[in-house]
MOPAC internal coordinates of N, CA, C and O (Angstrom, degrees):
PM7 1SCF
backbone

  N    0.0000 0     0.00 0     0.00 0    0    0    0
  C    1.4490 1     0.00 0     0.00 0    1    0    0
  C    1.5268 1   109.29 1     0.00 0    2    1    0
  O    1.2310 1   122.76 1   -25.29 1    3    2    1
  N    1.4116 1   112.32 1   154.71 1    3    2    1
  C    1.3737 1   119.13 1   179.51 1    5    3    2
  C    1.0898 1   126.59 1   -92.01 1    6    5    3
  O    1.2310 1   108.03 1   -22.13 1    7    6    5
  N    1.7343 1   139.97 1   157.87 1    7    6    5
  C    1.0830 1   112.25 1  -166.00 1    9    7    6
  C    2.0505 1   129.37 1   -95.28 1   10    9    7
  O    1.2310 1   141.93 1  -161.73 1   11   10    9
  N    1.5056 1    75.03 1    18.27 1   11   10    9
  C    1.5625 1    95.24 1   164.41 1   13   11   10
  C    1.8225 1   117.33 1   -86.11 1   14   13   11
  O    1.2310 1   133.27 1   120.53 1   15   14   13
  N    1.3575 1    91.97 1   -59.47 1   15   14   13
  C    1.5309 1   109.58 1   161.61 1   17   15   14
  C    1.7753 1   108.33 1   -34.85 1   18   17   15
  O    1.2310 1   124.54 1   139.05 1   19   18   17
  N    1.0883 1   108.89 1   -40.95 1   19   18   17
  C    1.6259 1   110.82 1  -173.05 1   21   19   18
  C    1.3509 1   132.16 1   -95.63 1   22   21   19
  O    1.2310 1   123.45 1   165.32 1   23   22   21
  N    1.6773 1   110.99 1   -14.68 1   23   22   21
  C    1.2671 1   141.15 1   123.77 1   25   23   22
  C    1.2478 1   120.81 1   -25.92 1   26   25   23
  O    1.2310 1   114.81 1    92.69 1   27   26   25
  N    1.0314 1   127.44 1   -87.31 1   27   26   25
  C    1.7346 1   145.47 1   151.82 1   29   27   26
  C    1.1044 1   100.03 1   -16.34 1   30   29   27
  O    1.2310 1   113.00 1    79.26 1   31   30   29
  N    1.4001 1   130.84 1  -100.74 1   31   30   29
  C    1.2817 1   126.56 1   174.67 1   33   31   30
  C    1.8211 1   133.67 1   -29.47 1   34   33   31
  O    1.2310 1   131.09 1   150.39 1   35   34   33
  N    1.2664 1    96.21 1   -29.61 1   35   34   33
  C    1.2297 1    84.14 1   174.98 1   37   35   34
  C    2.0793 1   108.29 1  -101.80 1   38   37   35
  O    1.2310 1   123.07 1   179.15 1   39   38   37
  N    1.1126 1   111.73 1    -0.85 1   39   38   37
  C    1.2805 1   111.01 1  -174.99 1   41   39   38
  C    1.6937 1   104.31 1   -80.63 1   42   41   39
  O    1.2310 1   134.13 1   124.28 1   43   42   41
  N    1.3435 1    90.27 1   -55.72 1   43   42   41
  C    1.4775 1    97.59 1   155.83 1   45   43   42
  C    1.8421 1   144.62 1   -32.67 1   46   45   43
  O    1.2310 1   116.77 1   140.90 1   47   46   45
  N    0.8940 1   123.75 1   -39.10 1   47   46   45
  C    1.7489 1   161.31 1  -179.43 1   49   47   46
  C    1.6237 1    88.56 1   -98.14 1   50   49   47
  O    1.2310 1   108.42 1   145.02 1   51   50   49
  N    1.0885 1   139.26 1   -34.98 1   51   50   49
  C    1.4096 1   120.35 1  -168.74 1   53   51   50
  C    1.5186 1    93.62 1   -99.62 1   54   53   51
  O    1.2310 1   119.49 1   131.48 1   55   54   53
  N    1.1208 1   118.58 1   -48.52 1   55   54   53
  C    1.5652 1   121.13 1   179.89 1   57   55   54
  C    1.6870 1   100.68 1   -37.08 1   58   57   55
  O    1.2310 1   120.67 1    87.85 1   59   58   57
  N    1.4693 1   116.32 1   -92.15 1   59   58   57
  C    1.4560 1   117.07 1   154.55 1   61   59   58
  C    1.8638 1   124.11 1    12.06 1   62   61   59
  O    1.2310 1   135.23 1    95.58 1   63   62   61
  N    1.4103 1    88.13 1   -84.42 1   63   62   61
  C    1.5292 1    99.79 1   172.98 1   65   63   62
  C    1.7227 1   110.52 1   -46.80 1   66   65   63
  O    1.2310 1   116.84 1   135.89 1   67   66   65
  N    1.0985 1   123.61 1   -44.11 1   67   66   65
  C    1.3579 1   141.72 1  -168.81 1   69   67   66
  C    1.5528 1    99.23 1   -49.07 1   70   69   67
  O    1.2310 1   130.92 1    99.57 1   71   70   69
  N    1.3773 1    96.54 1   -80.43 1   71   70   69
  C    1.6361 1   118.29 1   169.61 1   73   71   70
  C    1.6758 1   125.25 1   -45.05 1   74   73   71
  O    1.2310 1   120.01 1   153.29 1   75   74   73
  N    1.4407 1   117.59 1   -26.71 1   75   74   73
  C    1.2321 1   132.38 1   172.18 1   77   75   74
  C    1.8213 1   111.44 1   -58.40 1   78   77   75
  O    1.2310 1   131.73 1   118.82 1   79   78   77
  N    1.8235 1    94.97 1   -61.18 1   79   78   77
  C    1.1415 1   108.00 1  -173.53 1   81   79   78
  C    1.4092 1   112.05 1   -92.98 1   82   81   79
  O    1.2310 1   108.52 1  -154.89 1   83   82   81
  N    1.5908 1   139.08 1    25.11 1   83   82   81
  C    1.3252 1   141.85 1   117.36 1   85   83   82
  C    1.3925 1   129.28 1   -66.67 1   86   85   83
  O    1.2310 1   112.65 1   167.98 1   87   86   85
  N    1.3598 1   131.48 1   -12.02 1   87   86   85
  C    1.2356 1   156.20 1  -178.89 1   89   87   86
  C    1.3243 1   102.38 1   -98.16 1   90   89   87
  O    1.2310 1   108.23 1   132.32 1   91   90   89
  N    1.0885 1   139.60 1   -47.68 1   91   90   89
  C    1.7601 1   151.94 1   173.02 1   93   91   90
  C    1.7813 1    85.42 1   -54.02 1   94   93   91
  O    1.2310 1   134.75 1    94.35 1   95   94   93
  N    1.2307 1    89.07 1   -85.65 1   95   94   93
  C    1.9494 1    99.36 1  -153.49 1   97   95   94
  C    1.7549 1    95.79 1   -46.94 1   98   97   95
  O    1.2310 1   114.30 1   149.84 1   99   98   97
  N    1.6673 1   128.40 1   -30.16 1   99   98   97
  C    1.1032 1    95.71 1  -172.33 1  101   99   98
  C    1.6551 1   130.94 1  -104.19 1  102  101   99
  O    1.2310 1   128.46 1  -170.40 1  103  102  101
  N    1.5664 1   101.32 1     9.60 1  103  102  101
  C    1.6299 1   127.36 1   138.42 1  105  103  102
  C    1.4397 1   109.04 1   -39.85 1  106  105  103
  O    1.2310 1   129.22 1    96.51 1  107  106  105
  N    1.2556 1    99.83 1   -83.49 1  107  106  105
  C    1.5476 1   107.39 1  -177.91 1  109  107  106
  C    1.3440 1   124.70 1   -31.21 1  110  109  107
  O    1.2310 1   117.28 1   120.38 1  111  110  109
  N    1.5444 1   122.79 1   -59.62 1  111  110  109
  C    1.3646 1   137.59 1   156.26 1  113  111  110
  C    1.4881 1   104.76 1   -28.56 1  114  113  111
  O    1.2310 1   119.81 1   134.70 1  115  114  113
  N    1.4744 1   117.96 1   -45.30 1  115  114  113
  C    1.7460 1   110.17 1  -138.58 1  117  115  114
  C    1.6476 1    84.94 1  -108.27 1  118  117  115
  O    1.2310 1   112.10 1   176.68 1  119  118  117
  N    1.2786 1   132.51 1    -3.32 1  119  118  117
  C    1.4392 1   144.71 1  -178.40 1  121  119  118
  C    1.8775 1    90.15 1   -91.00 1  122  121  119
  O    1.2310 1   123.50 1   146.11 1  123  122  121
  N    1.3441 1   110.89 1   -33.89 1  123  122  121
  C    1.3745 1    90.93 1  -144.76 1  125  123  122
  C    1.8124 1    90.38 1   -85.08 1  126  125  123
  O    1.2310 1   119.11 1   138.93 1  127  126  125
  N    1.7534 1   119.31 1   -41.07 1  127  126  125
  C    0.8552 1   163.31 1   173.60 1  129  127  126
  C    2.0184 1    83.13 1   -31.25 1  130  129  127
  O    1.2310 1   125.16 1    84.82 1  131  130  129
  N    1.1784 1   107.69 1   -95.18 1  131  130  129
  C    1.4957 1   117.98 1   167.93 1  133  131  130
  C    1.5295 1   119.69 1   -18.99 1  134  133  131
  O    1.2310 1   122.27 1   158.82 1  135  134  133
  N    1.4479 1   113.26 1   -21.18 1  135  134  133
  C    1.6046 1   105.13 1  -168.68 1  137  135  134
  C    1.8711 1   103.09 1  -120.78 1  138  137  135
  O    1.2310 1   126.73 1   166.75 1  139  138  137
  N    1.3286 1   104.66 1   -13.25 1  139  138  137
  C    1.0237 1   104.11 1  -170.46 1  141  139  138
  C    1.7713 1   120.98 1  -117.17 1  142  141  139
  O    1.2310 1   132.96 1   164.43 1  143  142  141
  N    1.3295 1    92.55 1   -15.57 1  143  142  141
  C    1.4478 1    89.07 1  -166.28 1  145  143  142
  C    2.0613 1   114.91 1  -107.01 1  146  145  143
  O    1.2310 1   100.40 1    -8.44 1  147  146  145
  N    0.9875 1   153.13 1   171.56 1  147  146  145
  C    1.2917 1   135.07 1  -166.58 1  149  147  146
  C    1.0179 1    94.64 1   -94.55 1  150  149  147
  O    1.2310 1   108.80 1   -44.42 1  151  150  149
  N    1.6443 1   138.57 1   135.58 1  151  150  149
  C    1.4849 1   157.30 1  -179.38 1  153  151  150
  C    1.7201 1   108.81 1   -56.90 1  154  153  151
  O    1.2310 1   132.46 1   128.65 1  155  154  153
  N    1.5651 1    93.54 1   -51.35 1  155  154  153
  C    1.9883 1   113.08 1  -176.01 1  157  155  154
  C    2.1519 1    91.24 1   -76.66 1  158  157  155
  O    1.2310 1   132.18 1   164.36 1  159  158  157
  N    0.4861 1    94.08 1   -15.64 1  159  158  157
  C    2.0969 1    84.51 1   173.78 1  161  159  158
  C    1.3204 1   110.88 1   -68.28 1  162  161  159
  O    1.2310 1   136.58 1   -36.40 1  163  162  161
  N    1.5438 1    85.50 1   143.60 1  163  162  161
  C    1.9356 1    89.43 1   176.26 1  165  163  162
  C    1.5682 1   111.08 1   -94.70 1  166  165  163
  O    1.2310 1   130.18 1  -164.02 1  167  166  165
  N    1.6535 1    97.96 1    15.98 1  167  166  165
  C    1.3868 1    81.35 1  -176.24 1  169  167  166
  C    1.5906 1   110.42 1  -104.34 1  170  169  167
  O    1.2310 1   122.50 1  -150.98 1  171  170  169
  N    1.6118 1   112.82 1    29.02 1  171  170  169
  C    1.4130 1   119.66 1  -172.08 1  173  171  170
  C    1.6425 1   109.21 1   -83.42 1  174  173  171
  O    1.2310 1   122.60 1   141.11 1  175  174  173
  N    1.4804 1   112.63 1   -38.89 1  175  174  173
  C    1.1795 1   107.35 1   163.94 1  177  175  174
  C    1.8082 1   141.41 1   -41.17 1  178  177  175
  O    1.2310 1   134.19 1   141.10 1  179  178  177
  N    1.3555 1    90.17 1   -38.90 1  179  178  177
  C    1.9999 1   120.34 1   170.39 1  181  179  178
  C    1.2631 1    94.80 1   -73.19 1  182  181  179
  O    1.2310 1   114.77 1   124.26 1  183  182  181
  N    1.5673 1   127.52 1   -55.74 1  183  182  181
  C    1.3442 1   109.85 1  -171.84 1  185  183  182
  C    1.6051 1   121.42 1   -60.26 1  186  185  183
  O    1.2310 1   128.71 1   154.56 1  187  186  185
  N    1.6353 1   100.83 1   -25.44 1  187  186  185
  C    1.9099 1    96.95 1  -170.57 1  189  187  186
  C    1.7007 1    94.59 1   -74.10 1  190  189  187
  O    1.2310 1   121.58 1   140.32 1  191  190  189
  N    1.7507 1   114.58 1   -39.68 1  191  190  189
  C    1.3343 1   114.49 1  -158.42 1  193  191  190
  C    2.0726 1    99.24 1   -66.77 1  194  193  191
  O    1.2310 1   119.40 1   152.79 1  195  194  193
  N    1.1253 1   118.75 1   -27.21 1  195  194  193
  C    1.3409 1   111.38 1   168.43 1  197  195  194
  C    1.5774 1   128.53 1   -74.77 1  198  197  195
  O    1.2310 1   129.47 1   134.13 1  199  198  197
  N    1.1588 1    99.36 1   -45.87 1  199  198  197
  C    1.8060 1   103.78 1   158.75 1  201  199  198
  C    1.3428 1   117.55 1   -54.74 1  202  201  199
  O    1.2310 1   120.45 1   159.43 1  203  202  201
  N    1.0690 1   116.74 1   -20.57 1  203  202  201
  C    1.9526 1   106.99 1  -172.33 1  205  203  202
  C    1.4356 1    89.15 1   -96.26 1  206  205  203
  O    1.2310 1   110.57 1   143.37 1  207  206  205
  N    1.6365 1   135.32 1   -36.63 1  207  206  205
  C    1.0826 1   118.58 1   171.77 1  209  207  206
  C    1.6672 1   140.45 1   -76.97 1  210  209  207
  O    1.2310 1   130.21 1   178.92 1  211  210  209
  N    1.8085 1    97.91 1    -1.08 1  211  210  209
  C    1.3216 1   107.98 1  -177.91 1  213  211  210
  C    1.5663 1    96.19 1   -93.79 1  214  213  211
  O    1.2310 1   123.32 1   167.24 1  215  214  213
  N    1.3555 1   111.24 1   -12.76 1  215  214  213
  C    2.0406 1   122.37 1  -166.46 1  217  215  214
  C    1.5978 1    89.06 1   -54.63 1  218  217  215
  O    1.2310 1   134.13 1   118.48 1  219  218  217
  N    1.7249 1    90.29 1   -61.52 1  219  218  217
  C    1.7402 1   119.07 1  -157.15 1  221  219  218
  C    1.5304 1    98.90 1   -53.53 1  222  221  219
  O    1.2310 1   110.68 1   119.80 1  223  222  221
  N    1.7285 1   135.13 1   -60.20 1  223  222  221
  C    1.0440 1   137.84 1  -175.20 1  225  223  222
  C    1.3186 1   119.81 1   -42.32 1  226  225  223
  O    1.2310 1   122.09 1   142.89 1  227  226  225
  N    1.6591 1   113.60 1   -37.11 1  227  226  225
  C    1.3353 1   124.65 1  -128.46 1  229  227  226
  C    1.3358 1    92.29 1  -117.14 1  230  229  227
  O    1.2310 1   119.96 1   140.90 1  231  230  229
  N    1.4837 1   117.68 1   -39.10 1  231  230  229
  C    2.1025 1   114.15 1   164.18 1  233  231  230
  C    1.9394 1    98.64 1   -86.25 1  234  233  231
  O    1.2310 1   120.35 1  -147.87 1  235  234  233
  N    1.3244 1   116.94 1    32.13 1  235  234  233
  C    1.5647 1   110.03 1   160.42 1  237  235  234
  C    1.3860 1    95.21 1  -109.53 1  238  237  235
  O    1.2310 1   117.70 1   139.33 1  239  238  237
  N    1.2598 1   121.98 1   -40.67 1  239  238  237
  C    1.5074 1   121.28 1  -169.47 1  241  239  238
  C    1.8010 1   103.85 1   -78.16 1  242  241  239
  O    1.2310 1   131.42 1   128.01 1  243  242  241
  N    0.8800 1    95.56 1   -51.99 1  243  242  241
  C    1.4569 1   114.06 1   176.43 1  245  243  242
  C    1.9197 1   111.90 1   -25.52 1  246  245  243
  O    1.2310 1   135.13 1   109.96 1  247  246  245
  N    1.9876 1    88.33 1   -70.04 1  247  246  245
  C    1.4853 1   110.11 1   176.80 1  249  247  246
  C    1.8161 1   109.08 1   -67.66 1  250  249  247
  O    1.2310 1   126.62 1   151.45 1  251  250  249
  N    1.0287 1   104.87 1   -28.55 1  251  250  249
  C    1.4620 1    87.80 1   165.67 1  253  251  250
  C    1.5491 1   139.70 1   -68.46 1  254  253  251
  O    1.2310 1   128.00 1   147.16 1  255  254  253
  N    1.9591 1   102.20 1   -32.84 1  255  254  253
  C    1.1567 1   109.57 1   171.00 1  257  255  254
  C    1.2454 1   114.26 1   -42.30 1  258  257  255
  O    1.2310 1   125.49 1   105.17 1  259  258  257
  N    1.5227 1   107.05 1   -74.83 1  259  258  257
  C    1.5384 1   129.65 1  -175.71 1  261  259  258
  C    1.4043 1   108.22 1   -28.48 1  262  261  259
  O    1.2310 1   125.84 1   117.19 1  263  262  261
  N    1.2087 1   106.38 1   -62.81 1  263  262  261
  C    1.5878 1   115.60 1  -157.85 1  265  263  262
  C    1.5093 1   101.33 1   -57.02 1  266  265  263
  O    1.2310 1   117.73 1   140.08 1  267  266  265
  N    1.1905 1   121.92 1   -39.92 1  267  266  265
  C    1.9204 1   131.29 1  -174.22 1  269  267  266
  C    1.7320 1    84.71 1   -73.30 1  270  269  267
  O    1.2310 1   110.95 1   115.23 1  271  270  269
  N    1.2055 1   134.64 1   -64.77 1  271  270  269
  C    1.0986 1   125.21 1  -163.90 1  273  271  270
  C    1.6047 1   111.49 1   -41.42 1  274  273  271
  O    1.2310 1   124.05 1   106.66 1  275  274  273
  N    1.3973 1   109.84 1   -73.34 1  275  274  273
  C    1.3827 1   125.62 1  -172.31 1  277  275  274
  C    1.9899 1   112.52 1   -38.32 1  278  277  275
  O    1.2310 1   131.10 1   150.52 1  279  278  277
  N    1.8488 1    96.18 1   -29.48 1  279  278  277
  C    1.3266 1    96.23 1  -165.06 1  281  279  278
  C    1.2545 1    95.94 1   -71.74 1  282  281  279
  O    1.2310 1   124.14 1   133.77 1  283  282  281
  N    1.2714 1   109.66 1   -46.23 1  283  282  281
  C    1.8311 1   112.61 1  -167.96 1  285  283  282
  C    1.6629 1   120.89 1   -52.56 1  286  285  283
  O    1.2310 1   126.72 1   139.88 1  287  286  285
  N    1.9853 1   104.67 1   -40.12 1  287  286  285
  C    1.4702 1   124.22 1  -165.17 1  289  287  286
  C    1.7976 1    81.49 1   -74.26 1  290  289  287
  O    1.2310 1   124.86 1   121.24 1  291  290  289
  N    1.3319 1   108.27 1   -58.76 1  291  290  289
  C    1.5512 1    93.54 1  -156.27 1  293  291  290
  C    1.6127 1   112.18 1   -91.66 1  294  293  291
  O    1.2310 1   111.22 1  -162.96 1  295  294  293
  N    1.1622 1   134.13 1    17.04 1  295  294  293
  C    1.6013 1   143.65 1  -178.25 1  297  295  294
  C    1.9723 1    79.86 1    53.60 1  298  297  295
  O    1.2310 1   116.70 1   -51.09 1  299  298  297
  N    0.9472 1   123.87 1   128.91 1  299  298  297
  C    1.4441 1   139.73 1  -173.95 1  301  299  298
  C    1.5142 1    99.22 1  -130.54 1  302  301  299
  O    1.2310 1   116.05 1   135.98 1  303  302  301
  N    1.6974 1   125.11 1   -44.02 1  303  302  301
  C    1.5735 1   118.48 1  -179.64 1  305  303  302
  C    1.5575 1   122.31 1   -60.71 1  306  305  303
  O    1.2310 1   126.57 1   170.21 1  307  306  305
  N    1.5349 1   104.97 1    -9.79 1  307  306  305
  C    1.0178 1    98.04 1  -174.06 1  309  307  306
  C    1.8327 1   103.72 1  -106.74 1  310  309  307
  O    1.2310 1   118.12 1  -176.35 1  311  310  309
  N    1.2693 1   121.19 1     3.65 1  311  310  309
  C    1.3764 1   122.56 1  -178.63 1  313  311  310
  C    1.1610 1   110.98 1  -111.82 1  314  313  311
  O    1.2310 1   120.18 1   153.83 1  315  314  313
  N    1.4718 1   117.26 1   -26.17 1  315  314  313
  C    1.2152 1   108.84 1  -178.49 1  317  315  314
  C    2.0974 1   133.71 1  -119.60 1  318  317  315
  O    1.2310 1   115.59 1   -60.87 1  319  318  317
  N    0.8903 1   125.97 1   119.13 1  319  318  317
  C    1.2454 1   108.52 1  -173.21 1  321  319  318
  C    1.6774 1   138.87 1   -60.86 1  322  321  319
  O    1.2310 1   121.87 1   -29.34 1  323  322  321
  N    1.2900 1   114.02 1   150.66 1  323  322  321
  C    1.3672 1   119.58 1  -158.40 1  325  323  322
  C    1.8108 1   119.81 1   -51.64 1  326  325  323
  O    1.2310 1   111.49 1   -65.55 1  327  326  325
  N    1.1621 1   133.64 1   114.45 1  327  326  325
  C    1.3992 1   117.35 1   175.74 1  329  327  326
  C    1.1399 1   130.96 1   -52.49 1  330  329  327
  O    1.2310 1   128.06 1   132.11 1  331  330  329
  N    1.1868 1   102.09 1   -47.89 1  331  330  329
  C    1.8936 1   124.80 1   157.41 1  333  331  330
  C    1.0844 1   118.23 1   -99.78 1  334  333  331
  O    1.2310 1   124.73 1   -76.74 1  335  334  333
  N    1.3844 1   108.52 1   103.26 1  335  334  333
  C    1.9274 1   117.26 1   158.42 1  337  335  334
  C    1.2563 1   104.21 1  -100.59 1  338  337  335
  O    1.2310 1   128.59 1   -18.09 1  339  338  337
  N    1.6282 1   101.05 1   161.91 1  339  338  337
  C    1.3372 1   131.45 1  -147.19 1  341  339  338
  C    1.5002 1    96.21 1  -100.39 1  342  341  339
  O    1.2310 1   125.27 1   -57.54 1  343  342  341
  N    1.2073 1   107.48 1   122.46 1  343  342  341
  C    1.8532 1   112.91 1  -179.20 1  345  343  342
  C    1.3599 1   115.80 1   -70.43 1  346  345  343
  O    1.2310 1   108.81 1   -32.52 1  347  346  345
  N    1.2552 1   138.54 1   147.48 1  347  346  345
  C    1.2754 1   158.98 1  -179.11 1  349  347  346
  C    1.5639 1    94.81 1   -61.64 1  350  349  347
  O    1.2310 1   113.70 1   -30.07 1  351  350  349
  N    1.2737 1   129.53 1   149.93 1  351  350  349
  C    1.3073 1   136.92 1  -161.91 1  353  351  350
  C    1.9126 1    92.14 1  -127.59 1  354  353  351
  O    1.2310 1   130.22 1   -83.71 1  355  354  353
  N    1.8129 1    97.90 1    96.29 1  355  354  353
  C    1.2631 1   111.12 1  -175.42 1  357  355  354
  C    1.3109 1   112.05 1  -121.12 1  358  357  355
  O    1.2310 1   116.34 1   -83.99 1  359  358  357
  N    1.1918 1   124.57 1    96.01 1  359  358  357
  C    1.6604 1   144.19 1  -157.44 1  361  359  358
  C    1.6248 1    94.19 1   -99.92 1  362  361  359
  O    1.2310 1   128.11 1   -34.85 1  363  362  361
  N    1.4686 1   101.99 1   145.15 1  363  362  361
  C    0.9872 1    92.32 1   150.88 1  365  363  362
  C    1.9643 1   130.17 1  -133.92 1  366  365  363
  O    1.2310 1   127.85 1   -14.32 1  367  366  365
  N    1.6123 1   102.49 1   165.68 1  367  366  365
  C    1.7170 1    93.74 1  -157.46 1  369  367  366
  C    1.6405 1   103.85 1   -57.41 1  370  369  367
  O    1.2310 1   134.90 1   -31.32 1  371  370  369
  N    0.7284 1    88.77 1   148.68 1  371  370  369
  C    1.5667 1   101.75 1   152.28 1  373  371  370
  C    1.4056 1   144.10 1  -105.48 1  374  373  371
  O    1.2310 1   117.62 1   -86.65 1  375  374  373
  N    1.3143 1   122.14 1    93.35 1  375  374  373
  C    1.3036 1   117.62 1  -144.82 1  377  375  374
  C    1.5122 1   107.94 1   -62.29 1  378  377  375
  O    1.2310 1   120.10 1   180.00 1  379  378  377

């Protein structure tokens, strides 16, 4: 496989993972939310709107760990190709 092909594939599988572990954390939130907070409160609405935003924060930090981890455990620069390459430096004259 190529290392575009492997790019892809792995951007893919991380995307996934990404979404997995925003879905985890915001169970958790909505588990915790459920046991702790009064059902008749108006302040349940604030509580879901903060849990979905601690979900979102928390599989960004989350997915970042991983992703640095995996690069380091598995050397990843050398399998996979760059997302951002560096543009050709095309000036032009000025008469």
């Amino acid at each position: 496989m190529s290392k575009k092909s492997n790019t892809i594939w792995f951007m893919l599988a991380a995307t996934v993972l990404n979404v997995l572990i925003m879905l985890i954390l915001f169970v958790i939130c909505f588990i915790l939310i459920t046991r702790f907070a009064d059902p008749s409160s108006s302040l349940v609405s604030l509580w879901l709107g903060l849990s979905f935003l601690v979900s979102i924060g928390g599989s960004f930090y989350l997915y970042s760990v991983i992703v640095k981890w995996m690069g380091k455990k598995f050397n990843l620069e050398d399998k996979l190709a760059p997302l951002i390459s560096k543009r050709k430096n095309n000036r032009r004259r000025e008469d």
